[in-house]
C-alpha positions in Angstrom: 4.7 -0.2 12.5 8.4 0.6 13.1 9.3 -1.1 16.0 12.8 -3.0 17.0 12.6 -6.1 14.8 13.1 -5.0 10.8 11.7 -7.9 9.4 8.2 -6.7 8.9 7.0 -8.1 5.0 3.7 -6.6 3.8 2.5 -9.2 1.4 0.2 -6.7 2.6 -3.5 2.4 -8.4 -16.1 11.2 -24.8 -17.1 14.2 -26.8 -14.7 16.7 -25.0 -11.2 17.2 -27.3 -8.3 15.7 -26.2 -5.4 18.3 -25.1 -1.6 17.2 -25.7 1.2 19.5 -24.4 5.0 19.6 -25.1 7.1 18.4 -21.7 9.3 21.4 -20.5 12.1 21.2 -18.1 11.7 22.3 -14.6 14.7 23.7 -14.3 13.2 27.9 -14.0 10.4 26.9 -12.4 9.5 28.2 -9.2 8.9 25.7 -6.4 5.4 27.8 -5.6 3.2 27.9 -8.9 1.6 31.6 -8.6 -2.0 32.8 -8.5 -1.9 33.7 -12.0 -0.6 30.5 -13.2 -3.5 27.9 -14.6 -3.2 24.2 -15.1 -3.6 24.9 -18.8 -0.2 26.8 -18.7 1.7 24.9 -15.6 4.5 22.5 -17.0 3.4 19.0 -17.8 5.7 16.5 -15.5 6.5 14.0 -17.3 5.2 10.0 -16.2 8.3 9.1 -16.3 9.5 11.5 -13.2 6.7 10.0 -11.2 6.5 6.8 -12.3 9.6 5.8 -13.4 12.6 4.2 -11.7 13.5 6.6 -8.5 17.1 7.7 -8.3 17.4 6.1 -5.3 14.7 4.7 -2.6 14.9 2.4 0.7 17.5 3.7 2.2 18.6 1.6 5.1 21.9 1.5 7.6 23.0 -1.7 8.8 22.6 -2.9 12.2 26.4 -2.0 13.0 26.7 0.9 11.3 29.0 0.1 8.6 27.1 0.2 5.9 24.3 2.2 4.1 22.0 0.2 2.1 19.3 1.7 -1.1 17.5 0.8 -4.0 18.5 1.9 -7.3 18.7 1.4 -10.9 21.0 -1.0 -12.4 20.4 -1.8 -16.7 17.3 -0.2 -15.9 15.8 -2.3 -13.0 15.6 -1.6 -9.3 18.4 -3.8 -7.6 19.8 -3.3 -3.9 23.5 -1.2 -3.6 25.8 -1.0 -0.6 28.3 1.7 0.2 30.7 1.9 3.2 28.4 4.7 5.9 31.2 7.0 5.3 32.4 6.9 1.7 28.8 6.8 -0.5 30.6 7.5 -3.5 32.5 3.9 -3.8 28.9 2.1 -3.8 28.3 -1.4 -5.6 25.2 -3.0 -6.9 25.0 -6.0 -4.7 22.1 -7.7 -6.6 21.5 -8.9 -10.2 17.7 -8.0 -11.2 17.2 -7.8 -14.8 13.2 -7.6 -15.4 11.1 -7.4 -12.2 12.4 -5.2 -9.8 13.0 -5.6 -6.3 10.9 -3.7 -4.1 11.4 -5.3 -0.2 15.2 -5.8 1.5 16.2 -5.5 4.5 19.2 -6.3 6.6 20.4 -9.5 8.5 20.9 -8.9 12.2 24.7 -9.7 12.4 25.0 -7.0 9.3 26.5 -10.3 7.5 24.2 -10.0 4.8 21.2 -8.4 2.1 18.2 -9.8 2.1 15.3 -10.0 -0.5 12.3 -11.2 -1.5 11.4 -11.2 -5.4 8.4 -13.3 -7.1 8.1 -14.1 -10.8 5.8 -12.6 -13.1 3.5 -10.9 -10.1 2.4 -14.6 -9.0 3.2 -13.2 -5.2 4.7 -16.3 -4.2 7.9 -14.3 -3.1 11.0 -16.5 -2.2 13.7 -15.3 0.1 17.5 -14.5 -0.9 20.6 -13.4 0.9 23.9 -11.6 -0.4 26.8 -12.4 1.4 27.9 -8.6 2.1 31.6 -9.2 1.8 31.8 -11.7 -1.1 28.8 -10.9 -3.1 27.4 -14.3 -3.0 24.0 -14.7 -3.6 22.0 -17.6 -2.0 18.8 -18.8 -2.5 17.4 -19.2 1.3 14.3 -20.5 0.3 14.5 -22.6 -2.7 11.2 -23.9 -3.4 8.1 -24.1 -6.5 4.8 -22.3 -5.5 6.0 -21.2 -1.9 5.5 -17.9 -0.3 7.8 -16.7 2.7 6.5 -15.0 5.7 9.2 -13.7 8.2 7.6 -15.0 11.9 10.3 -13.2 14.1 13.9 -11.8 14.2 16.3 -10.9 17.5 18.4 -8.5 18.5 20.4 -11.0 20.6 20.3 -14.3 18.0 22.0 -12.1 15.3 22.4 -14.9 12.6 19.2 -16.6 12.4 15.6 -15.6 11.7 12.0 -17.4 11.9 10.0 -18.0 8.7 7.1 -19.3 7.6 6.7 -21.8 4.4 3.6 -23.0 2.5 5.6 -25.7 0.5 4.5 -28.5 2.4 0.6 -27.6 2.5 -0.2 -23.7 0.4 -2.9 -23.4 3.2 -1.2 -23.3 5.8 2.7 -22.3 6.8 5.1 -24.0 8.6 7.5 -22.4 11.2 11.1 -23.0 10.2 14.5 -22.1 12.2 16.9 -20.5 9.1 20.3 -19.7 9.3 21.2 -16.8 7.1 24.7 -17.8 6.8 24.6 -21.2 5.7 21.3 -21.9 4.7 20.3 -24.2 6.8 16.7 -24.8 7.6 15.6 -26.3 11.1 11.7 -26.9 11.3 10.2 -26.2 14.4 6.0 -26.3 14.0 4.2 -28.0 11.5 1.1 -25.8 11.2 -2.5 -27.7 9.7 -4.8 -24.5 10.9 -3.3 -21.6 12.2 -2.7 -18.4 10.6 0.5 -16.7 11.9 2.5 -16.9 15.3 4.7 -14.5 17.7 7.8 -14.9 18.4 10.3 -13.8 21.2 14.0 -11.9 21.5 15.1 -15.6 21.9 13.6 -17.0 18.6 11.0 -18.9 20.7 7.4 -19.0 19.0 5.2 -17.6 21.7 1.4 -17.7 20.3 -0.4 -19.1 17.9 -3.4 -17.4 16.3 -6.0 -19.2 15.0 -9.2 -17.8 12.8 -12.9 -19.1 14.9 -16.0 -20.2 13.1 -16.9 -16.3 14.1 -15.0 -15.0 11.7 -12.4 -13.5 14.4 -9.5 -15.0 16.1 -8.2 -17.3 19.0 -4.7 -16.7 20.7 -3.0 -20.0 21.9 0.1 -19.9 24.2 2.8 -22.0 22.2 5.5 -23.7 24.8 8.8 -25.8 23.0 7.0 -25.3 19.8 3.7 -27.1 20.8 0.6 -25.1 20.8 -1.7 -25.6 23.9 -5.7 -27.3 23.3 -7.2 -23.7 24.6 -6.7 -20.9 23.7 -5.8 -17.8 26.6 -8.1 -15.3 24.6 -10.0 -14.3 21.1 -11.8 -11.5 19.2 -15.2 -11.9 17.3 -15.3 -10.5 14.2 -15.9 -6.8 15.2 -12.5 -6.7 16.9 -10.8 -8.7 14.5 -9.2 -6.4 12.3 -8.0 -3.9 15.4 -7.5 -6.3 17.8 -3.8 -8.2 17.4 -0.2 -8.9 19.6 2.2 -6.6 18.8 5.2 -8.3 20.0 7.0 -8.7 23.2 9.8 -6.9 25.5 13.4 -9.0 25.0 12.7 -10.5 28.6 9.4 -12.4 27.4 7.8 -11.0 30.4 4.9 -8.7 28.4 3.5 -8.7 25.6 2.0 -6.0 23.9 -1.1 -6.0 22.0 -2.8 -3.3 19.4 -6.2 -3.9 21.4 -10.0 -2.9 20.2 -11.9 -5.2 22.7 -14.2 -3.2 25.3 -13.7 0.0 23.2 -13.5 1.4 19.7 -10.2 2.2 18.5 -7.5 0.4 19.2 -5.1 0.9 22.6 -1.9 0.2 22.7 -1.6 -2.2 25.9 0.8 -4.0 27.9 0.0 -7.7 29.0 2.2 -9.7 31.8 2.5 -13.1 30.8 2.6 -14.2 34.5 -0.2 -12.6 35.6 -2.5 -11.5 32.3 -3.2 -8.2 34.1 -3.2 -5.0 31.3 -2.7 -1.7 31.3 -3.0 1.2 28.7 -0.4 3.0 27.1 -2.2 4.2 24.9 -5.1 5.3 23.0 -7.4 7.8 21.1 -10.6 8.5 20.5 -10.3 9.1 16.5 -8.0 6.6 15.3 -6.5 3.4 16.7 -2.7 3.1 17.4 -0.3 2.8 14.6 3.3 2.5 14.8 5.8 2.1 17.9 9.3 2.7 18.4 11.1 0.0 21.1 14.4 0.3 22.7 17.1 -1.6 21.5 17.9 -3.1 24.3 14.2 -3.5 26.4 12.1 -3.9 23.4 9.8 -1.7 25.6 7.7 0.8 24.0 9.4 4.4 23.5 6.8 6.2 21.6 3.9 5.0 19.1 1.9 7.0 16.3 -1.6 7.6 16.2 -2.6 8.5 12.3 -6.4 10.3 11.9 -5.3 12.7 8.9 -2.2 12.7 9.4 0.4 10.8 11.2 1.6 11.9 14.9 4.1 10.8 17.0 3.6 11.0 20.7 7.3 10.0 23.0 7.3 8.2 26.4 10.9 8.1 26.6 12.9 11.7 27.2 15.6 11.0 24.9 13.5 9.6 21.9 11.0 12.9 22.7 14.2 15.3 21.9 15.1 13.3 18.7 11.2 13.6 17.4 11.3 17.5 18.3 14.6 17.9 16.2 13.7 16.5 13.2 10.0 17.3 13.4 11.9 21.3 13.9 14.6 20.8 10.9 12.3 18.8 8.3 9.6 20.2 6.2 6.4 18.3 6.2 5.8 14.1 7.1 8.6 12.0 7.9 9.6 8.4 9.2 12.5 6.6 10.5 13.4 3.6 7.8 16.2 1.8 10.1 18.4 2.0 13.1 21.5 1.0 14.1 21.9 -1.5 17.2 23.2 1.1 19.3 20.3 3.2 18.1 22.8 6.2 17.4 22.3 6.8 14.2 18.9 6.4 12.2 18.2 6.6 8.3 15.3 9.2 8.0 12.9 9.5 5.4 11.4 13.2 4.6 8.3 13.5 2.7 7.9 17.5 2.3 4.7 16.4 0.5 5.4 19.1 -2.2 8.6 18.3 -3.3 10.0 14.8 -4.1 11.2 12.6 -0.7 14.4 13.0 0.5 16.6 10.3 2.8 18.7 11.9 5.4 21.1 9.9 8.4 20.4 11.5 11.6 23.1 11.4 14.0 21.5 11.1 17.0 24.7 12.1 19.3 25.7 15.0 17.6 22.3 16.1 16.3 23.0 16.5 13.0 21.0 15.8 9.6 23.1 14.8 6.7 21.2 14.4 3.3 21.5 11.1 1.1 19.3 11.6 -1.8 16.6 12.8 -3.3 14.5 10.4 -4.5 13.9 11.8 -7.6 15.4 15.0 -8.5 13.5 15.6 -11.7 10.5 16.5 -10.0 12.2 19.5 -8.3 10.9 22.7 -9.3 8.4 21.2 -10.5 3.9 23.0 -10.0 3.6 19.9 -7.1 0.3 20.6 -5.7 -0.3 20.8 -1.4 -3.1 18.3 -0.4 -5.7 19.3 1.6 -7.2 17.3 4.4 -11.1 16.8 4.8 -13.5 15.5 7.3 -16.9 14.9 5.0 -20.0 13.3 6.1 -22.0 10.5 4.9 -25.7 10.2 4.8 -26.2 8.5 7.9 -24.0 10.8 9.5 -20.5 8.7 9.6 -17.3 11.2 9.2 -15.0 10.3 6.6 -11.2 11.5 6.3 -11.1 12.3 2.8 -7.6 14.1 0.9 -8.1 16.4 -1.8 -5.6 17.7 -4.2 -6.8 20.8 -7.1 -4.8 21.5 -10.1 -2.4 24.2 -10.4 -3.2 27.6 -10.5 -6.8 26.5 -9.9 -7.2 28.1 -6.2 -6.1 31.6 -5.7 -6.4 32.2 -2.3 -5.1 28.5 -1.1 -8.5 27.7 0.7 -8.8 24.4 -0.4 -11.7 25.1 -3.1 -10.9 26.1 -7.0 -11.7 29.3 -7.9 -14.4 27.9 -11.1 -15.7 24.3 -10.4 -12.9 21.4 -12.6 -12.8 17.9 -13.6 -12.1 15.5 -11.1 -11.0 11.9 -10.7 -12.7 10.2 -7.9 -9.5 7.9 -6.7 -10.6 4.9 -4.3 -8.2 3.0 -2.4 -8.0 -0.8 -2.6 -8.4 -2.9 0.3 -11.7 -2.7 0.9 -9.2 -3.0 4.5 -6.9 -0.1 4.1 -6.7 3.4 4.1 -5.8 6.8 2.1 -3.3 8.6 4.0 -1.4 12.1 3.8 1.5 13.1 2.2 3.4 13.3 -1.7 0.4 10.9 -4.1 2.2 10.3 -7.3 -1.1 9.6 -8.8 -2.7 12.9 -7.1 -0.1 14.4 -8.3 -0.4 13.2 -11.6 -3.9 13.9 -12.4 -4.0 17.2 -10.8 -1.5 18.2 -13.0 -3.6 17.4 -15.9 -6.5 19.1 -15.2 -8.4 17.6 -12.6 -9.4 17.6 -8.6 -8.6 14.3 -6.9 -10.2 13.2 -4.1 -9.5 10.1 -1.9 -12.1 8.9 0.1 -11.9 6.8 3.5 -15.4 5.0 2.8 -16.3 2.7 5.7 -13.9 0.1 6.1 -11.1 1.8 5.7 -8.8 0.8 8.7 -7.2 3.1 11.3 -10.6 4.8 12.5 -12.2 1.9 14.9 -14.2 -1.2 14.7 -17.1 0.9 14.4 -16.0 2.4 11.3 -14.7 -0.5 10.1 -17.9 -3.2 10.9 -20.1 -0.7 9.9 -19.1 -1.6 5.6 -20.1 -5.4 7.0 -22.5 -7.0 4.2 -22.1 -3.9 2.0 -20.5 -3.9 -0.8 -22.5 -1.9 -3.3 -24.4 -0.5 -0.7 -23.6 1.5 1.8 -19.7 1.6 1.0 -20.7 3.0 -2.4 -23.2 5.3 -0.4 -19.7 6.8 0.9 -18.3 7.6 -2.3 -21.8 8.8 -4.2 -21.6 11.4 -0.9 -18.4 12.8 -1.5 -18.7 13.0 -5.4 -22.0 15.2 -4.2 -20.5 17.3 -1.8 -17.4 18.3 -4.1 -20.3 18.9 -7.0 -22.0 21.4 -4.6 -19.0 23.3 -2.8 -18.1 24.3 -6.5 -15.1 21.5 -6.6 -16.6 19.5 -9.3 -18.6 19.8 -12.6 -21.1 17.5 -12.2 -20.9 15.9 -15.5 -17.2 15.9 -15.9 -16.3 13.1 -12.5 -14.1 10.2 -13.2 -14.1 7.1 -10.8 -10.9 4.9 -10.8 -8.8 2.7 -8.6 -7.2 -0.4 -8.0 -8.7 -3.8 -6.7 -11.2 -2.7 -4.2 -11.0 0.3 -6.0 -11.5 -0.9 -9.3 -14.4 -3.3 -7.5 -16.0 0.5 -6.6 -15.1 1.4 -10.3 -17.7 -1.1 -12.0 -20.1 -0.5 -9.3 -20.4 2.9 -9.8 -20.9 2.5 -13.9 -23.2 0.0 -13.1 -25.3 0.6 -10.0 -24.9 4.9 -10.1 -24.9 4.8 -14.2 -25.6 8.7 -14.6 -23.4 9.9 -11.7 -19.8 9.0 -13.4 -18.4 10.5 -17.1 -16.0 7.6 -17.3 -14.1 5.1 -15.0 -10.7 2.9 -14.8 -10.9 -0.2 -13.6 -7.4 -1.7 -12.5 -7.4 -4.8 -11.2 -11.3 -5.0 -10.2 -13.6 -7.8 -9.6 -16.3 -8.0 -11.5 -17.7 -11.4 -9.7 -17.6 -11.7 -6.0 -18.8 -15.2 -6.6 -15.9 -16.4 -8.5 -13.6 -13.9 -6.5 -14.3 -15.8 -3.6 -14.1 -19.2 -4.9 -10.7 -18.4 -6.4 -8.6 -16.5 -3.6 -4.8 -17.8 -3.0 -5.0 -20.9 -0.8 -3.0 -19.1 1.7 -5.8 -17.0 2.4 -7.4 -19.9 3.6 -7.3 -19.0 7.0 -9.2 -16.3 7.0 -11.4 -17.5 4.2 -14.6 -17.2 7.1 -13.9 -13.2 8.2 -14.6 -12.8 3.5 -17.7 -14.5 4.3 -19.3 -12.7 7.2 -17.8 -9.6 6.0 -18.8 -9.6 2.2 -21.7 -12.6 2.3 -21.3 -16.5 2.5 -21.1 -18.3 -1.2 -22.3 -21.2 1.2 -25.7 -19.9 2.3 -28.7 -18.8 -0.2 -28.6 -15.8 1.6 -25.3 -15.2 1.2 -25.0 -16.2 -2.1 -27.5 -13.7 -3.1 -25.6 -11.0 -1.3 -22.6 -11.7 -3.4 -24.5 -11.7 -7.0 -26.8 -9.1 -6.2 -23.2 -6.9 -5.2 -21.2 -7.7 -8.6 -21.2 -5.9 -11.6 -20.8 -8.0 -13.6 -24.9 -9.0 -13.5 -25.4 -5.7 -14.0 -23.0 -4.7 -17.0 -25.5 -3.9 -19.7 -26.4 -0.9 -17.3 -23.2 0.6 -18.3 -23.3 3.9 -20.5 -20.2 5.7 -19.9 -16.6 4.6 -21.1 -14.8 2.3 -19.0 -11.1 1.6 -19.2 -9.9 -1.7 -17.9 -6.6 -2.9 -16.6 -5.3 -7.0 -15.6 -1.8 -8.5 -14.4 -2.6 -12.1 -16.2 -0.7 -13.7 -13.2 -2.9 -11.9 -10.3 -3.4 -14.4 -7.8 -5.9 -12.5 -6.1 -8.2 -11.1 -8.6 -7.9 -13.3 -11.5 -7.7 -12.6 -15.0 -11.1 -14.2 -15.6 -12.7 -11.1 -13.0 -12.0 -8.8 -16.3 -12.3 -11.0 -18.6 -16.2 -11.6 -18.2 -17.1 -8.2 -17.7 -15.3 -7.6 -21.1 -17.2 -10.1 -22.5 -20.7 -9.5 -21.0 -20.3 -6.0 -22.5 -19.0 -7.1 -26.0 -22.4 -9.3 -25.6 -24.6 -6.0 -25.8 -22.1 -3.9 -27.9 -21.4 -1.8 -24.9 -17.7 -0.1 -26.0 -14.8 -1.3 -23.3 -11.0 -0.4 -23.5 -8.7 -3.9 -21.9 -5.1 -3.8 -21.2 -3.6 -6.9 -20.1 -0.2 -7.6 -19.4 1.2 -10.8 -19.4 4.2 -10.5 -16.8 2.1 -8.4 -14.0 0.2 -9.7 -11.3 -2.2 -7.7 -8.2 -1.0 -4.4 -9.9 2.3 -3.4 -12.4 5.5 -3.8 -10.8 7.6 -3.0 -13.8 7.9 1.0 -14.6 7.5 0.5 -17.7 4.2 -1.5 -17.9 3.1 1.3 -15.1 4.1 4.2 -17.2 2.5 1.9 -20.2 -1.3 2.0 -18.7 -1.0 5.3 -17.3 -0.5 6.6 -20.5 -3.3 5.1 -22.0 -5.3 6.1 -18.9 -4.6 9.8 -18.8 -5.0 9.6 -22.8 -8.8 8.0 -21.7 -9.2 10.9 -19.1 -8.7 13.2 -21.1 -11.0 12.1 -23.9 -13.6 11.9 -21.6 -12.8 15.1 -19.3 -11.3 17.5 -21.5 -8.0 17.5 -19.1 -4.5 17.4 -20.4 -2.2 14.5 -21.4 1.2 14.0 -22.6 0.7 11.6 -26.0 1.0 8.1 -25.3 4.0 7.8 -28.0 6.2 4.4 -27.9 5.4 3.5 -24.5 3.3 0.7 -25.2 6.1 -0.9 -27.7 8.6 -0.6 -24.1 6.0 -2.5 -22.2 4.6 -5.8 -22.2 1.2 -4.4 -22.8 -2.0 -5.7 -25.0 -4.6 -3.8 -26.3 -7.1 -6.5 -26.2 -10.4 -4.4 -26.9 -11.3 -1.1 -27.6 -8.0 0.6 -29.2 -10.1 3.4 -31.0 -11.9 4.1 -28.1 -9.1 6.3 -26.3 -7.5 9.2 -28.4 -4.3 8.6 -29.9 -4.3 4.8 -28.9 -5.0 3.0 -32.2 -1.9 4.8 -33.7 0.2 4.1 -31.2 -0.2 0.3 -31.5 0.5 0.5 -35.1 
């Protein structure tokens, strides 16, 4: 959600020959691949344009509009830079990164300072840091062991202070702390032993508590001088609880807005008095909850808000905000978003995504209504056979829609209908989550795999978010069941519209996603040629049993929504829903990937299922890395497992891949079973 404060941190992927092709440059090559060209003839883009380090990323202004901020490469690793707004050229690395790179900044109110968060290793227990903008001093804000920082609230008046949370004292639970970002100085305010977050106002003052119920949604307290009232002013079940939250309120504390799913499906945008309680709609839609909001600078009162089915659309209340959208939606090409503003709200750092052609930054001048370009994320992938994505609206078997995104290779559809002109590969690529979404727009890893060969397709299977409570409560209690259901139905469909041959479908994704990948080579063994498993669980038992104690909280929505490790019953659900019990029904390859510092999934969730099929000689690929966590953070361990993963693919499917050469040697990466089982790996680890 954009809205006035910037503060937001979301802490929050064997028989057929194997194909290797030369890398060409891009530079003659037509933005538009044409009808004749094939995927066997497009260029190969390299991993390293898609994967790599972007030129430049994140681009932000500060508050006063001095200064324009950006990620960037520095010895090779992303680190923050800062260049006066109107002299780019004279820019300066501001931070000091040399393995991990930084991924989240953002600005200090009074434009004084940079600020960071960074973790070690993937552990996710991100600290917080500050760069003094004029000297270049770099502060530790939050110097603790085995703490996490959550950002409670920010100002627009209080312009050298912020609210944050820290689990230092108790890793359940986080404290509510008053820090000043000049000197350092921390001021605690709430000691927190059971709630879950809190709202803060334009003043700084915690507002509401939220609090998780024994049914699995959440209570709302009213928090006055930092002490939390006995009863709580309103709650959600668990239906509503993942659509139904406070949204922040207006600088004069006098409403409160709320993202709001109770009495209806979707969530509304709605406006609470404090005084009074009385609501009204702003908003809503009968497709897809509210997203996003932009608030005035000044008011903090909504200006326009974002409603995102298949793709994301902004819809103005305010005049002059309405004639800002129209402009750039008019002079930009395809999705974009507004990444900062300054505190006059004159000038805005815009993000294009042309969804064929690499993102682009821009400052929008909103007084002169001009569009001046920064960069272009990265250049090497212009020119090159980028592929359009095609929006779908698929049903399941007991009739649920679900907004899918599919991408074909190049040169595969003549006629640009959306279907290939001769049934292809294809990668099935699930989303993690299971509480999160696919979206629209430039998908390296679409991207990627269409231009090796293959049709991607990303499924929203029930419980994705965005689409309701319906759609989201309706995955309750079905893990291998009927959320599998979802993707078994789209693999079919693509099969018989001609998209897919049905012996040549890949599954792969990333935590939830890899979850889906060992549930479909174990509970749908005939339906997949192969699968990639990145970051799966293979045990919901033991996934449960060893989530981050900050999770805590919410420990009893896992339990009604996935099954209770505390009931038989729900202790049944849980092994009768993990592969792992079922690994010796495994028959086609599977490729395996692990962060060994993954506080969420744990190493030991690959682990077994490596060992369980080692048990029954069942052949397994397993790439672990030592310095990765919940996914790799490093380009180079990234660009490391992809290349064994499209090397995989295309042993299994036939499709193209660019030969895995000495990237394992620049990563941290170890083969730990099944080198000979992926063309072209066992001699690159010698």
């Amino acid at each position: 959600m954009f809205h006035r404060h910037k503060f937001a941190l979301a802490i929050g992927c064997a028989a057929a020959a194997l194909t290797l092709a030369a890398v060409p440059s891009f530079a003659s090559t037509d933005d538009s691949m044409t009808a004749t060209t094939t995927a066997e003839n497009a260029p190969l883009i390299p991993r390293d344009a898609l994967f790599g380090n972007p030129t430049r990323a994140g681009g932000q202004i500060s508050p006063d509009g001095k200064w324009i901020s950006w990620l960037a490469p520095s010895n090779g690793v992303l680190n923050v830079w800062l260049a006066p707004a109107d002299d780019l050229d004279n820019a300066k690395v501001m931070t000091k990164a040399t393995e991990r790179p930084i991924r989240q900044y953002f600005w200090a109110p009074d434009s004084q300072s940079l600020l960071y968060i960074q973790d070690k290793g993937g552990d996710e227990n991100f600290l917080l840091y500050g760069i003094n903008v004029e000297t270049g001093v770099e502060t530790t804000l939050t110097d603790f062991e085995n703490t996490r920082v959550m950002v409670v609230g920010g100002s627009d008046r209080i312009k050298d202070k912020i609210l944050i949370g820290l689990n230092n004292r108790n890793p359940q639970y986080h404290d509510v702390y008053m820090l000043d970002l000049n000197t350092g100085e921390l001021t605690e305010l709430i000691e927190n032993n059971s709630y879950a977050g809190f709202v803060a106002d334009d003043n700084l003052d915690v507002r509401l508590a939220l609090r998780p119920n024994a049914e699995g949604g959440m209570d709302f307290f009213k928090v006055v001088d930092n002490e939390v009232e006995e009863d709580p002013f309103g709650s959600t079940g668990l239906e509503d609880s993942l659509t139904t939250n406070p949204a922040g309120f207006t600088t004069d504390g006098k409403t409160l807005y709320w993202l709001d799913s109770r009495g209806r499906n979707t969530a509304a945008l709605t406006a609470m008095d404090v005084e009074t309680g009385e609501t009204r709609v702003i908003a809503e839609n009968d497709k897809a909850d509210i997203g996003g909001s932009i608030r005035d600078q000044e008011t903090g009162e909504v200006e326009a808000y974002s409603v995102y089915y298949l793709k994301n659309e902004w819809v103005a209340l305010d005049p002059e905000v309405k004639a800002s959208l129209d402009f750039l939606k008019a002079n930009l090409t395809g999705e974009f978003g507004i990444g900062s503003r300054t505190e006059d709200d004159t000038k805005w750092i815009v993000g294009n995504d042309p969804v064929v052609g690499p993102a682009k930054s821009f400052l929008y001048d909103r007084e002169a209504n001009t569009l001046t370009e920064l960069y272009v994320t990265r250049p090497e992938l212009e020119g090159a056979p980028l592929q359009p994505m095609h929006t779908l609206e698929l049903k399941s078997r007991d009739g649920l829609t679900l907004p899918s995104y599919l991408t074909l290779p190049p040169g595969s559809d003549s006629n640009g209908d959306g279907y290939p002109d001769k049934p292809v590969p294809m990668v099935l690529l699930v989303h993690g989550g299971p509480w999160a979404r696919d979206g629209y727009g430039f998908n390296g890893y679409h991207q990627w795999l269409a231009n090796r060969g293959y049709a991607v397709m990303s499924v929203n299977y029930r419980g994705s978010t965005g689409f309701g409570k319906d759609f989201i409560n309706a995955s309750n209690l079905q893990w291998s069941k009927t959320m599998h259901d979802d993707l078994i139905d789209a693999t079919k469909w693509a099969i018989d519209k001609g998209i897919a041959i049905p012996d040549k479908v890949a599954i792969m994704g990333g935590s939830y996603g890899g979850y889906a990948t060992l549930v479909g080579l174990t509970y749908t063994p005939d339906t997949f040629a192969c699968g990639v498993d990145i970051v799966g669980p293979s045990n919901l038992e033991t996934l449960l049993s060893t989530i981050p104690p900050y999770w805590a909280p919410v420990v009893a929505q896992f339990h009604e929504r996935m099954g209770n490790p505390n009931t038989p019953e729900g202790k049944q659900l849980l092994i009768d829903a993990s592969p792992l019990y079922k690994a010796d029904e495994i028959i086609r390859p599977l490729l395996i990937g692990q962060g060994a510092n993954d506080p969420r999934v744990n190493q030991a969730e690959s682990d077994q299922i490596v060992e369980a099929m080692k048990a029954k000689n069942i052949p397994v690929t397993y790439v672990l890395f030592p310095d990765e966590g919940h996914g790799f953070a490093r380009p180079e361990n990234n660009i490391a497992f992809n290349a064994v993963t499209e090397n995989f693919l295309a042993t299994c499917l036939g499709g193209r891949a660019e030969p895995i050469e000495d990237t394992l040697q620049a990563s941290t990466a170890e083969i730990v079973e099944g080198a000979d089982f992926v063309e072209g790996l066992s001699q690159a680890i010698d």
